[in-house]
Structure formats: structure tokens, C-alpha cells
C-alpha positions as CSV (number, residue, x, y, z in Angstrom):
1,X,-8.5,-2.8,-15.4
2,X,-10.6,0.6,-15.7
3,X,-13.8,-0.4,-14.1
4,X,-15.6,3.1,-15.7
5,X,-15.3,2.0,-18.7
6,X,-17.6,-1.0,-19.4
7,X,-20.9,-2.1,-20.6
8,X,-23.4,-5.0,-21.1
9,X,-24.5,-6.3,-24.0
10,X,-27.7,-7.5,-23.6
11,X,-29.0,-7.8,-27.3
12,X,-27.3,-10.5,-28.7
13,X,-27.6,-13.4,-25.5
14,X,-28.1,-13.8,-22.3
15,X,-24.7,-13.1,-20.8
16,X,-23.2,-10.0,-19.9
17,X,-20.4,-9.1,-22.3
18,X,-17.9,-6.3,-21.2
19,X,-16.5,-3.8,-23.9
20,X,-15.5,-0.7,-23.0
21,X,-18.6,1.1,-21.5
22,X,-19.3,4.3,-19.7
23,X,-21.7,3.8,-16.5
24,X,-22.7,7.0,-16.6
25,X,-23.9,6.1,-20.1
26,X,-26.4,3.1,-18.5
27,X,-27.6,5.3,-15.9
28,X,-28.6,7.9,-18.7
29,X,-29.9,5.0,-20.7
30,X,-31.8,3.7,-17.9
31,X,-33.2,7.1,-17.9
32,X,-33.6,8.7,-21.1
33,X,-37.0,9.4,-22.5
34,X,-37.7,7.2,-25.2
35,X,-40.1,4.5,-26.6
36,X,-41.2,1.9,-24.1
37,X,-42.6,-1.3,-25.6
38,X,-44.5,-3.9,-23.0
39,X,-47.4,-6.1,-24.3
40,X,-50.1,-4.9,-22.6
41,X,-51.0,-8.4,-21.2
42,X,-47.4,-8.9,-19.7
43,X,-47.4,-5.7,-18.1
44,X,-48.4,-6.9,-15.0
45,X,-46.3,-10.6,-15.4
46,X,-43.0,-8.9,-16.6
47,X,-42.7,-6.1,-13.6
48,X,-43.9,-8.2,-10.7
49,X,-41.4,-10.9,-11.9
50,X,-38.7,-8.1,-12.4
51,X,-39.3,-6.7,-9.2
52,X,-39.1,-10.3,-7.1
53,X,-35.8,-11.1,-9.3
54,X,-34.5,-7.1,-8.1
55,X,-35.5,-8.5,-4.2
56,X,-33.8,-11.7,-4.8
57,X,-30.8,-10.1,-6.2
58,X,-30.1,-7.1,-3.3
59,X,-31.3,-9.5,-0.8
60,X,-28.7,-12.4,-2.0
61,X,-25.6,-10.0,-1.5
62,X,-26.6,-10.1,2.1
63,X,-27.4,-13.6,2.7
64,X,-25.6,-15.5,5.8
65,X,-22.5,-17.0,5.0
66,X,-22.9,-21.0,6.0
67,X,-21.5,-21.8,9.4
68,X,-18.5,-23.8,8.3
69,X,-17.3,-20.5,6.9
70,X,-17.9,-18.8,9.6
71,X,-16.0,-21.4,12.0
72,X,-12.8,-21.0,9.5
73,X,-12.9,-17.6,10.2
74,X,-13.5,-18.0,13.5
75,X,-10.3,-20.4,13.7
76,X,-8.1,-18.1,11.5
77,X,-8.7,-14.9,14.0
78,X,-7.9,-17.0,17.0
79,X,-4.4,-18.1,15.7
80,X,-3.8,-14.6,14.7
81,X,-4.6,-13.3,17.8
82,X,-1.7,-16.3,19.4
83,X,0.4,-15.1,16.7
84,X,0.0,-11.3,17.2
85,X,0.5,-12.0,21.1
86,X,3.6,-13.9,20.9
87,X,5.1,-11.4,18.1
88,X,4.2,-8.8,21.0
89,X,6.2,-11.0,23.7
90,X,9.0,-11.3,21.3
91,X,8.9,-7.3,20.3
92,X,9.6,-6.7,24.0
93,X,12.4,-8.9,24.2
94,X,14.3,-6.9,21.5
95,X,13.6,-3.8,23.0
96,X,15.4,-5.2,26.0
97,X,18.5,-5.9,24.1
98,X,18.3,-2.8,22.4
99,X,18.8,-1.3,25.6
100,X,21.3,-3.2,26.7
101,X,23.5,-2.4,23.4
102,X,22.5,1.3,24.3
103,X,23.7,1.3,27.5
104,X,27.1,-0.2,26.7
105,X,27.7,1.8,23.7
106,X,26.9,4.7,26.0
107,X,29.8,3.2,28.9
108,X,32.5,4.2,26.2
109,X,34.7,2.5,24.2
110,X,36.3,-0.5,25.9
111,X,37.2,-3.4,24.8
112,X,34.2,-5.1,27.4
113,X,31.9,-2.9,26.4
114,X,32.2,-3.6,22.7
115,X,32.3,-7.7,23.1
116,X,29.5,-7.2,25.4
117,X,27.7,-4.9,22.9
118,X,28.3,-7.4,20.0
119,X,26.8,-10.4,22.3
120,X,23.6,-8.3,22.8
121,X,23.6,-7.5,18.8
122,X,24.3,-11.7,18.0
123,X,20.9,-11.9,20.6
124,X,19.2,-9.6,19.6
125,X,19.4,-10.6,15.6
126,X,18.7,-14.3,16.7
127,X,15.2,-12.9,18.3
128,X,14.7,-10.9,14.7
129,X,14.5,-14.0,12.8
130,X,12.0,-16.1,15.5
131,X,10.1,-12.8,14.9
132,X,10.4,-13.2,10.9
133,X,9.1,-17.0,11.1
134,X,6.2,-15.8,12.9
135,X,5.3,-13.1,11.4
136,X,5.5,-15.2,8.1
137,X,3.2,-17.8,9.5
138,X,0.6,-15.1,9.9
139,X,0.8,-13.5,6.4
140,X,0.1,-17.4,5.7
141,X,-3.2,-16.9,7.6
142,X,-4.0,-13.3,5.9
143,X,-3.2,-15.4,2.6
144,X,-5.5,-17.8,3.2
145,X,-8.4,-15.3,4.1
146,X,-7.8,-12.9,1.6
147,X,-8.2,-16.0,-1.2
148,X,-11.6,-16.7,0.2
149,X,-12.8,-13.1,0.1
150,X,-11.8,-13.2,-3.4
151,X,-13.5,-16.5,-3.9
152,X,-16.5,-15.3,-2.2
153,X,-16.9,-11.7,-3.7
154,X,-16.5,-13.6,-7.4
155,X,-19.6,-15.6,-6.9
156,X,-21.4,-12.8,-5.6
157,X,-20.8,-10.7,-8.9
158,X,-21.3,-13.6,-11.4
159,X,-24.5,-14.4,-9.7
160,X,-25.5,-10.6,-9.7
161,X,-24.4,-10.1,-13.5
162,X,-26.4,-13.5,-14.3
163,X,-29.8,-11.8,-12.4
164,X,-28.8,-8.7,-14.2
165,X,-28.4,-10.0,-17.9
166,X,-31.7,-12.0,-17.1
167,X,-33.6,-8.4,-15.8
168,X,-32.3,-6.7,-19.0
169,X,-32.8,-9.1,-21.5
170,X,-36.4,-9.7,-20.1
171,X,-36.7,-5.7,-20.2
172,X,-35.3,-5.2,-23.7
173,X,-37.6,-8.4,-25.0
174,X,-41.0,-6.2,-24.3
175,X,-40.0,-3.0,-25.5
176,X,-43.2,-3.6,-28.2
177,X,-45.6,-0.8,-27.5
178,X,-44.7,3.3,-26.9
179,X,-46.3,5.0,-24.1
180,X,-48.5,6.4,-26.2
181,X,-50.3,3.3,-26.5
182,X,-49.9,2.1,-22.9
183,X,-51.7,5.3,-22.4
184,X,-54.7,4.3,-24.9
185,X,-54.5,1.3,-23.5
186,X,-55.7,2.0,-19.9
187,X,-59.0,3.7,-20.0
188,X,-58.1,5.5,-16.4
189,X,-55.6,7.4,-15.9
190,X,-54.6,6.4,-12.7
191,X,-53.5,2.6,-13.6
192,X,-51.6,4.4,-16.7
193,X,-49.5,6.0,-13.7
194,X,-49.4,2.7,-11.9
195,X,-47.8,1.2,-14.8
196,X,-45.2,3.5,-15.2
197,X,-44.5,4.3,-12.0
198,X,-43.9,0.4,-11.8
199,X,-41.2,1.1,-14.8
200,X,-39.3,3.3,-13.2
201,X,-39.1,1.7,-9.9
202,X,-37.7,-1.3,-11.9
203,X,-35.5,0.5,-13.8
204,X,-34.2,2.2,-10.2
205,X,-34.1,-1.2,-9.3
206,X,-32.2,-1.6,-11.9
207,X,-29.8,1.0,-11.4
208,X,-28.4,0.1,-8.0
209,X,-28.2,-3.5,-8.8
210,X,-25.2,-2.2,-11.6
211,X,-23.9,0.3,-9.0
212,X,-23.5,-2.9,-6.7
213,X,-21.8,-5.3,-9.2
214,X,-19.0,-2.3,-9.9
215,X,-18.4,-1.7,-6.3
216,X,-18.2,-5.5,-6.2
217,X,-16.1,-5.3,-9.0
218,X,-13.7,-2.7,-7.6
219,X,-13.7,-4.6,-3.7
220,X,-12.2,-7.8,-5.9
221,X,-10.1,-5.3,-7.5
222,X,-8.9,-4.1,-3.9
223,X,-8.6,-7.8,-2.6
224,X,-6.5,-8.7,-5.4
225,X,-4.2,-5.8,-5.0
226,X,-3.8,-7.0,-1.0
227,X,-2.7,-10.9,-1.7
228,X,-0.7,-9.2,-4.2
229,X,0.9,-7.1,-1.6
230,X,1.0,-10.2,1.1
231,X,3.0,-12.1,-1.3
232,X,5.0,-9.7,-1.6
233,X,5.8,-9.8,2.1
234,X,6.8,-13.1,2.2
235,X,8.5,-12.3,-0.8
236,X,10.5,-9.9,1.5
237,X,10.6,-11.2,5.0
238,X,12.3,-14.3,3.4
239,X,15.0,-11.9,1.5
240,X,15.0,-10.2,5.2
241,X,15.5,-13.7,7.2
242,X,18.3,-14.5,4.8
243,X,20.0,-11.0,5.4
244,X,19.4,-11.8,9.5
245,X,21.5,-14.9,9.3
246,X,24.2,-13.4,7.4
247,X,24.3,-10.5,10.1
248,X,24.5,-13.1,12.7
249,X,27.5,-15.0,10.8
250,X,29.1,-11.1,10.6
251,X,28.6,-10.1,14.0
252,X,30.0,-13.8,15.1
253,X,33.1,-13.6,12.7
254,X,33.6,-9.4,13.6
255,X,33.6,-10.8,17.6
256,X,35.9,-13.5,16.5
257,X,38.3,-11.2,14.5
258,X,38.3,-8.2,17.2
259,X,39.5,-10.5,20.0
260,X,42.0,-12.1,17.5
261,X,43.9,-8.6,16.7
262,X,43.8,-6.9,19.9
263,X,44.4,-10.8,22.0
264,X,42.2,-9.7,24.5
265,X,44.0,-6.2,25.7
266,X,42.2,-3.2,26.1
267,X,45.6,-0.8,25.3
268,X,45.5,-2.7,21.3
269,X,41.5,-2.1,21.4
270,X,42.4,1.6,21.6
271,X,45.2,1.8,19.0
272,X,42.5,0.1,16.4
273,X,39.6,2.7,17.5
274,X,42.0,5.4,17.2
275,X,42.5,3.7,13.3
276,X,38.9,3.3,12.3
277,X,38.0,7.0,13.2
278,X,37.1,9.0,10.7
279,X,37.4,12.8,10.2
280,X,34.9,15.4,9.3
281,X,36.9,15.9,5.9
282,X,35.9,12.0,5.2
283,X,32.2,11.8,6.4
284,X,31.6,15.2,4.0
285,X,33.3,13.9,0.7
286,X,31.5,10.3,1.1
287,X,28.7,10.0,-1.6
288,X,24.6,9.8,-0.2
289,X,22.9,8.4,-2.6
290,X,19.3,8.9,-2.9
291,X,16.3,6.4,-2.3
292,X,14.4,8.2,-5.0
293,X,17.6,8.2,-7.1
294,X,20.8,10.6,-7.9
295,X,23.6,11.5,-5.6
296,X,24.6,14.1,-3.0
297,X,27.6,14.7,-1.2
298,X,26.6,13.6,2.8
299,X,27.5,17.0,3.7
300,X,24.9,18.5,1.2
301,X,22.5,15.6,2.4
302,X,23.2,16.7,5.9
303,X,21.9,20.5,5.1
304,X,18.6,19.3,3.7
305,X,17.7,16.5,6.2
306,X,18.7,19.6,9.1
307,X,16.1,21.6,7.8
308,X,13.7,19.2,7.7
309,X,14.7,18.2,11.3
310,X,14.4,21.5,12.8
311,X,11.3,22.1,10.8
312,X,9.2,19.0,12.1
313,X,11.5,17.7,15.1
314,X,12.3,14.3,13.3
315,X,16.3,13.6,14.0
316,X,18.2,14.8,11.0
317,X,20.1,10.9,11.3
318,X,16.9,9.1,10.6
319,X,15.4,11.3,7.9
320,X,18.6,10.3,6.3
321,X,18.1,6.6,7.3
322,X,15.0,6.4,5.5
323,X,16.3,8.3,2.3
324,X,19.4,6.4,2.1
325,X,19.4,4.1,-0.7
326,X,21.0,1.5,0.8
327,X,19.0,1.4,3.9
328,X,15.6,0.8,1.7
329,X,17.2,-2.0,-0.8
330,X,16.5,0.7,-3.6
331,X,13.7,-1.4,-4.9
332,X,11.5,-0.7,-7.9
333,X,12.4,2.7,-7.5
334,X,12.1,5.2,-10.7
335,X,12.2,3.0,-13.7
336,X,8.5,3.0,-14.6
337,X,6.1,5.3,-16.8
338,X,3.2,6.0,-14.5
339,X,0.6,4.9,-17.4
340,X,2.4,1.4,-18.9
341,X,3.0,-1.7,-16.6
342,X,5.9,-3.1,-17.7
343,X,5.1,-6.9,-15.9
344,X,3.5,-9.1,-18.7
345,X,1.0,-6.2,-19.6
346,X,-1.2,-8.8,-21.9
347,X,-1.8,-11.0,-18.2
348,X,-1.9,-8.1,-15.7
349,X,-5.2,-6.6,-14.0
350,X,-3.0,-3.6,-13.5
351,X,-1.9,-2.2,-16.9
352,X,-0.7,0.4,-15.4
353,X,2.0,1.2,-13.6
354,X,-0.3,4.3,-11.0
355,X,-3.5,3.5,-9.5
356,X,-6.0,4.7,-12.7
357,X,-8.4,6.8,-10.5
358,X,-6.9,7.3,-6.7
359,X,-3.3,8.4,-8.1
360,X,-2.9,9.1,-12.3
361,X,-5.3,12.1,-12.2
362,X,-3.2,14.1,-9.0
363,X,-0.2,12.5,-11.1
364,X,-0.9,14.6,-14.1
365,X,-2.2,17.5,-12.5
366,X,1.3,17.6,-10.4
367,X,3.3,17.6,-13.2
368,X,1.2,20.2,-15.1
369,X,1.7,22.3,-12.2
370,X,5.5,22.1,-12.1
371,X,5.8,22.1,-16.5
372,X,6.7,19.1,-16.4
373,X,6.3,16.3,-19.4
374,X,4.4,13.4,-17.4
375,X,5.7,10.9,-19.9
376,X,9.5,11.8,-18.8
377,X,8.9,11.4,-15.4
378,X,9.9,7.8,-14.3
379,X,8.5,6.4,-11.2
380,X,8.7,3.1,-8.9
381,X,7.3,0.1,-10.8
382,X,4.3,-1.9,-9.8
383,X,4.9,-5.2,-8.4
384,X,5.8,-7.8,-11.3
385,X,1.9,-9.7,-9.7
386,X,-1.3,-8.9,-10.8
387,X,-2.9,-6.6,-8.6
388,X,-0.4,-4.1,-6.4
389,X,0.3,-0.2,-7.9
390,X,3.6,1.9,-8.1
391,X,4.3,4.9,-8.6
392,X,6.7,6.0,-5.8
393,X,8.2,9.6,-7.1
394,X,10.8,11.1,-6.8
395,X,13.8,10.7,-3.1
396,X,10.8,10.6,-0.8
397,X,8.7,7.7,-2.8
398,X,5.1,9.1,-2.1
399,X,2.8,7.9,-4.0
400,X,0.5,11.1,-5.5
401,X,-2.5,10.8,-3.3
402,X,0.1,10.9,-0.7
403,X,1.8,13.6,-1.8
404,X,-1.1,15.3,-2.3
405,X,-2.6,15.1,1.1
406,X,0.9,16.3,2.5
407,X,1.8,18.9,-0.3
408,X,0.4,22.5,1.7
409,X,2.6,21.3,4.7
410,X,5.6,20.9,2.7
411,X,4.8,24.4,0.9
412,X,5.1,25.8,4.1
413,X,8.2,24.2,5.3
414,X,10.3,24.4,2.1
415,X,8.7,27.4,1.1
416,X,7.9,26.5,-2.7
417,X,4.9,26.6,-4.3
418,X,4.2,24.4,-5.4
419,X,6.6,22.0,-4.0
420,X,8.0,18.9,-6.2
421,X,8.3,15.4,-5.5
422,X,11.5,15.6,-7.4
423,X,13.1,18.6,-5.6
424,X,15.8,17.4,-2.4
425,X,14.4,19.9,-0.3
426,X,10.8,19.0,-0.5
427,X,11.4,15.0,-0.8
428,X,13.1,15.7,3.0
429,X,10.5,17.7,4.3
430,X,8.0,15.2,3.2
431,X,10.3,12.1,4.6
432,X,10.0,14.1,8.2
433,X,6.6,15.1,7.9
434,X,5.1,11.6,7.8
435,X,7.9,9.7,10.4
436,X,6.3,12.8,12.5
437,X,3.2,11.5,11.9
438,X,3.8,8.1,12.6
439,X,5.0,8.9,15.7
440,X,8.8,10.1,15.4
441,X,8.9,13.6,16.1
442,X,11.0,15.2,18.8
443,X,11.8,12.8,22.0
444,X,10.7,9.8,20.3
445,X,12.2,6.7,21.4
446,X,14.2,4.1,19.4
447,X,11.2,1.9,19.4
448,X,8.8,4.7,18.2
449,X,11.2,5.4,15.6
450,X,11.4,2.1,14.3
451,X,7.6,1.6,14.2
452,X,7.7,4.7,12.0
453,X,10.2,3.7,9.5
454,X,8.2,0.9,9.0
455,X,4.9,2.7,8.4
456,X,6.9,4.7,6.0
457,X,8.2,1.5,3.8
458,X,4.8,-0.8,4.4
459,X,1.9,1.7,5.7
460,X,-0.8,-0.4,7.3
461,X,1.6,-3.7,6.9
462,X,3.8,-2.1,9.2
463,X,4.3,-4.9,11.8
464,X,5.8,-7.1,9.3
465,X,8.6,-4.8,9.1
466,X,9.1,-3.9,12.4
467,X,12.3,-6.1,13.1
468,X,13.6,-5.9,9.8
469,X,13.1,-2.8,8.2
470,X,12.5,-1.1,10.9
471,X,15.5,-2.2,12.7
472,X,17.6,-1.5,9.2
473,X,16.7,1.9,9.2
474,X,17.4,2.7,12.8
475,X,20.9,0.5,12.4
476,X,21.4,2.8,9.7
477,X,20.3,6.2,11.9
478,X,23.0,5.4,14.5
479,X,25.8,4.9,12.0
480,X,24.6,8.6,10.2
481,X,24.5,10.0,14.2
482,X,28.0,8.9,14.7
483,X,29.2,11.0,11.2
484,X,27.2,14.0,12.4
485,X,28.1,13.9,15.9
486,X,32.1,14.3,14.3
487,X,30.4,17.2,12.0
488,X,29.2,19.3,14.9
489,X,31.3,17.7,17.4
């Protein structure tokens, strides 16, 4: 919903009706210089009843919320906090395995060392999905909060439209006599001034009362778009769980099937690794394909995500990781016209697909930069819930206020200008960029690493993708390492 384009019809009843208004329009009207009609014996009535109504109104918005609200927030933020604590607790314990798999893989490849290293993994997953239930309980609590914020910031505008339709009304009712007359009216001069200096202070009044119900308009707008989003987690970290227990079954059954075929002996361990290696000629032919869409061969992917690397310090394995299709479920990605949402449009409070205001305008003005038809350039799709934006373009997924904010830094790297969402090059150099600046530049750790990927897939809901995303896309980093250690190797 376009929350610039509405007005209130105050002529017909009582009630605000919205249909399609400008605000700057009811500031101008507010404003304009034309006739003013108050009866000269209400004068006095109308504005000092308008003005306690404006007092009412501003003063309501800030009114104490009643203790038993305030005691279920209290209780939410304290099992949070238990939550958050015990995700922390379990966050350490992964790290620990994660070690441990490091430092066996690092001991060479023995038949103990890979049995031991497949223990750790079997651990290690089994932690992941104690870390999943919990972090699904909280998103149960952030559900639960977000719905009363919504609740509560509804009643706050429908009782600040209901003061406001009651104010206009009451103001559009005595419009009977021009100033002119209020002038004739009031043999001195100075209570002529009074009386409409007392206008415009209540049609001042007036004014921020309507800037308040559209920012509380736009804060339900940005509530909405959250539980959206927190569904969508859940959503997610239930697809994620699932995927957890099948690794475990995997891991289990590869254990199972690599003690079977070698029968315990470390000289048939070695004839099967000497099998299962592959050669440079094999890791270059294989096909990358692209988060953002279309294909490269890896060892054209390698060149692009090496330039990024040495341009930002982000491993070239994990810039790869992140743009691998595989490694980010290729979701919603480049299907969708920026300006139609294609999710039951006639029910959705998000008809389209980009944020109207924070991302179509830097949309358009991207594309006009680069000649290109913003109509023909498709983008992620919105979440099929009313509320959350898409709009993810091109292999690096930035949304355009993103892009925007990053878009001098990747000039300079890639050297174009501008650069394009939809040029490899640049989509790399932005993928390093931000994992540098979520904390994955050079000598980060595997932890740090992680933590970053998952800023990069879920921004400021990164710690619910910590173990699962996260750990995907550094899973995914050490399988690209091993090709390109045989590459350089």
C-alpha cells in the first residue's frame, strides 16, 4: 500500500474514507488562503474545543500502556534472554566440534581420522538441530510480540483518525463567514489577530496530528512486513531441521558404508581416496551455477570470485559459497517484475514486488543508468504473505538500497562505472564487500565466516541462520577450497 497517496473525506460523514490522496495536497489545503467561515458566536466554543480534542489526541499516543502489558513484556524479554543464553551455550559447543573435525581433517587422510571426523560431523549436526528447536521457540516469542505491537499501533491510528475526522468535520461545519467579516466583526484589531492566530494554531495542530497517523500508518506497515519475515523463519528453520536429520541419516549410513568397503583396513581406505580424487581438468569443466541465475564454468567462476578475494580479503571459496546456487536453496530468485506482486495481488498489502519508496525509485534510476528496460529485468519475488518485499537482483541478490549504498566501492574494485547488479564481476565484488563487512575479511575464522554468511542471507535475523545457513555455506566453502587447492596445487 502507497501510504503518499491518500486522503480523508470529511464532507460526506464522520469517518475518514481513504481514496488516493496526496499529503502534501492536505498540508497545502490546510494552508492555502481561502475563505474561512466560523459563526462569530462559536468562535470562541469551536477553537477551545478543537484545541483540547488536538491535546487529547497527541497526548493519547503517549499514554502508559496498562501494567498487565507491561508484565507480558516483561515475561517475554526474560525467556528470550534464557533462550538467547542457552543458544549461546550451544553455539560454543559446535564450535568445539568444528575444531575437532578441523583438526582431524588437517592429521591427513587415514582411515581413523575420517571415522573420527564423521563422528564429530554426526555430533555436531545433532547440536544443529537442539539449536533449530530453540531458536524456533524464540521466533515463537518475537511472533507473539510483534502481533501485539500490531494490535496496539491499530488502535492507536483508528482512535487518532476518529479524533481527526471529528476535528475536520467540526472545522469544515463552520466555514460560514470570510475573514472579511470576522474582521468587521471585532471592533479591535487585536482580538481579530487573536482569532486567527487561534486558526492557525489549530490548523498546525491539525497538521501534525495527520503527520502522526501516516507515520503510524507506515510503523504498522513495518510491523507487518517483520511477522511476515518471522514466519518466514519458521517457515525455514523447519525446512532446515528436516535437511539436519537427513544429514545425520547420511553421515550415519556414509560411516556405515566406508567401514563396509574398506572392512576396517587403512591400505583399502587409500585405494578408494586415490578413486574419489578428482583432477584439475574435472573441477574446471564442472558447471557453477549462479545464485542470481545463469551458469559459468567453475574455472571462469574461480577468476571472478579471485578478484574479488584479492580485492577485499574475503577467501575466494566462500565468495563462491555464498553465490552458489545450491548453497542458498535458489529461492525466489529472479522471477518477479519489481512493480507487480505476483501473491494474490487483490489480498496483499504489498502489491508490489520492491519496497515502493526505500527500493523502486534507486531501482529505476539503476536501470536508467545502465539502458536498461526496467520492465525486463526480473528480480527475487516477495514472500507469497502480506507484508515482506523482494527484489533481490541480479548473482549477488542486493536489494537496490543496498546496492546503492555499496555501488562507489564496487566502481572502484571492478572498475565500471557504473557497475551492474547483473554483471559477474560486479555481483562478486559486491558478495565480498559485504561478508567483509560482516566480519569476513582476511584472517577471519570459520566462526566469523559463518556469522557473515548469515548476515548476508537474513541481515539483522542472522542468529537464526547461524547453524543452518551459516553452517551450509561454510560446508560448501570447504568443498570449493578442496577444488581450488587441486587448481593451484
Amino acid at each position: 500500500m502507497n501510504h503518499q497517496k491518500k486522503f480523508w473525506d470529511i464532507r460526506k460523514n464522520n469517518s475518514l474514507t481513504e481514496k488516493g490522496f496526496s499529503y502534501k495536497k492536505t498540508v497545502s489545503f490546510l494552508s492555502e488562503k481561502r475563505t474561512v467561515r466560523l459563526p462569530l458566536k462559536q468562535i470562541g466554543i469551536s477553537l477551545a474545543v478543537s484545541l483540547v480534542l488536538f491535546t487529547f489526541i497527541l497526548g493519547s499516543a503517549y499514554a502508559p500502556i496498562n501494567s498487565g502489558f507491561l508484565l507480558a513484556a516483561s515475561n517475554k524479554e526474560a525467556e528470550r534472554t534464557e533462550l538467547e543464553a542457552q543458544l549461546k551455550e550451544l553455539e560454543e559447543q559446535i564450535a568445539e566440534y568444528e575444531s575437532t573435525v578441523s583438526q582431524y581433517q588437517k592429521q591427513g587422510k587415514t582411515l581413523e581420522s575420517e571415522i573420527k571426523t564423521l563422528n564429530a560431523k554426526i555430533a555436531k549436526l545433532n547440536l544443529q538441530i537442539k539449536a533449530i528447536n530453540l531458536n524456533l521457540d524464540k521466533l515463537d516469542n518475537e511472533i507473539d510480540s510483534t502481533k501485539s505491537k500490531i494490535t496496539q499501533t491499530e488502535g492507536e491510528v483508528n482512535q487518532n483518525k476518529k479524533y481527526l475526522a471529528t476535528i475536520l468535520q467540526n472545522l469544515y461545519e463552520n466555514e460560514q463567514i470570510s475573514v472579511i467579516e470576522m474582521m468587521m466583526a471585532n471592533p479591535k484589531l487585536s482580538d481579530f489577530f487573536l482569532d486567527l492566530n487561534n486558526l492557525v494554531a489549530v490548523q498546525d495542530n491539525l497538521r501534525i496530528t495527520l503527520e502522526k497517523v501516516i507515520a503510524l500508518k507506515n510503523e504498522l506497515v513495518d510491523h507487518k512486513e517483520a511477522l511476515a519475515l518471522e514466519y518466514d523463519d519458521v517457515s525455514q528453520l523447519k525446512a532446515y531441521q528436516e535437511s539436519q536429520r537427513n544429514s545425520v541419516k547420511k553421515v550415519e549410513s556414509d560411516k556405515k558404508d566406508l567401514l563396509q568397503v574398506t572392512k576396517g583396513q587403512e591400505s583399502k581406505y587409500q585405494e578408494l581416496l586415490t578413486e574419489r580424487k578428482k583432477t584439475a581438468a574435472q573441477i574446471r569443466s564442472q558447471i557453477f551455477e549462479l545464485l542470481g541465475g545463469g551458469e559459468l564454468s567453475f574455472g571462469e567462476a574461480y577468476k571472478f570470485a579471485k578478484a574479488a578475494s584479492d580485492a577485499t580479503g574475503v577467501r575466494a571459496a566462500l565468495i563462491l559459497a555464498v553465490l552458489d546456487r545450491e548453497s542458498a536453496l535458489g529461492r525466489n530468485v529472479g522471477q518477479c517484475k519489481y512493480n507487480v506482486n505476483p501473491y494474490y495481488p487483490a489480498r496483499a498489502s504489498n502489491p508490489t514486488t520492491m519496497h515502493p519508496t526505500r527500493d523502486i525509485p534507486i531501482f529505476l534510476e539503476i536501470t536508467k543508468e545502465l539502458g536498461l528496460n526496467p520492465d525486463n529485468m526480473m528480480v527475487s519475488c516477495p514472500i507469497p504473505s502480506d507484508g515482506a518485499y523482494g527484489g533481490g537482483m541480479g548473482p549477488a541478490q542486493f536489494i537496490p538500497s543496498t546496492w546503492a549504498r555499496y555501488e562507489d566501492q564496487i566502481a572502484s574494485l571492478s572498475g565500471n562505472n557504473p557497475p551492474s547488479p547483473w554483471n559477474n564481476l560486479d555481483a562478486f565484488v559486491a558478495t565480498a564487500l559485504y561478508l567483509k563487512n560482516a566480519g569476513a575479511g582476511s584472517g577471519a575464522s570459520l566462526y566469523e565466516e559463518k556469522v557473515a554468511a548469515a548476515r548476508y542471507y537474513a541481515g539483522g535475523r542472522w542468529q537464526y541462520y547461524l547453524s543452518t545457513y551459516g553452517e551450509r555455506v561454510v560446508s560448501r566453502a570447504k568443498e570449493f577450497q578442496d577444488d581450488i587447492d587441486v587448481l593451484v596445487g
